[in-house]
Every structure is written in C-alpha cells, then in structure tokens.
C-alpha positions as CSV (number, residue, x, y, z in Angstrom):
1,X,135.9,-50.6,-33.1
2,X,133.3,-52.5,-35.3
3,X,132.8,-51.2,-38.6
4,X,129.6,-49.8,-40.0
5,X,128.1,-52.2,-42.5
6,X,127.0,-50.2,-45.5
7,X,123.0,-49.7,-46.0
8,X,121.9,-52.6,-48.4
9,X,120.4,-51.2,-51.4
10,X,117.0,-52.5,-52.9
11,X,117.9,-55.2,-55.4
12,X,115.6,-56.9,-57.8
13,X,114.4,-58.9,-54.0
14,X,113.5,-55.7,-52.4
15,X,111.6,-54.2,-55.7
16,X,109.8,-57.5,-55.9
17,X,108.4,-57.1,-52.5
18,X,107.7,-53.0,-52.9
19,X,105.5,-54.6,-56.0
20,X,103.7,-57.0,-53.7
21,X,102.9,-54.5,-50.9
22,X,102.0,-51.3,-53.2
23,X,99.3,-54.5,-54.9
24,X,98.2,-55.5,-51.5
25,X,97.9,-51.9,-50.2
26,X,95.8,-51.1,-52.9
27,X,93.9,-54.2,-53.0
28,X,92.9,-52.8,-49.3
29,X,92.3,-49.8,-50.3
30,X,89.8,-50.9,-53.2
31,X,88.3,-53.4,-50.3
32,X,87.6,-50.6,-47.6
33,X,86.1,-48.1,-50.4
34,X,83.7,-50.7,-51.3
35,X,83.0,-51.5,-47.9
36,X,82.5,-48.3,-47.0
37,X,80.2,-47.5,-49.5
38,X,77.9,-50.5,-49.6
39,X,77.4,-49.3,-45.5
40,X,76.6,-45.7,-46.1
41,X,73.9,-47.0,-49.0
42,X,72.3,-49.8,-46.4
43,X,72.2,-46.6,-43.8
44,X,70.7,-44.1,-46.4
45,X,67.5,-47.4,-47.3
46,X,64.3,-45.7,-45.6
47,X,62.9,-47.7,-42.6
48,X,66.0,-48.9,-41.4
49,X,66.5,-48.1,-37.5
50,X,69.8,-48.7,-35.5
51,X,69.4,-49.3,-32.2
C-alpha cells in the first residue's frame, strides 16, 4: 500500500504568503469601499439621469 504523507505544516514560507494575501485582501477591500462610495456620491449629485 502507499503510505500517507503527513500534512505539511505552514513554515516561515507558508506564513510569508498568509501575510501577502491577508495585505492584498485588504488592499481590495479598501479599493471596493472607496469605489463604492465615490459611485453612490456621483448617483446622490442632483441632475444626474441614467438612462
């Protein structure tokens, strides 16, 4: 039979990239909330129309 290979656990590698994804997920975040934002103040500017 072919023996099960033990999970790898998160070394100073894996924490390194957890680091980079948690600053790039909130980066995002930060990015869609301002994004958001500046759209619902252009759609709240009298005299604008959408068609």
């Amino acid at each position: 039979m072919a023996e099960k290979k033990s999970p790898k656990k998160h070394g100073q590698s894996g924490s390194a990239r957890e680091d980079r994804l948690k600053a790039a997920l909130k980066a995002n975040l930060a990015r869609r909330k301002a994004q958001a934002k500046a759209r619902s103040a252009q759609d709240d500017r009298p005299g604008q129309h959408k068609d």
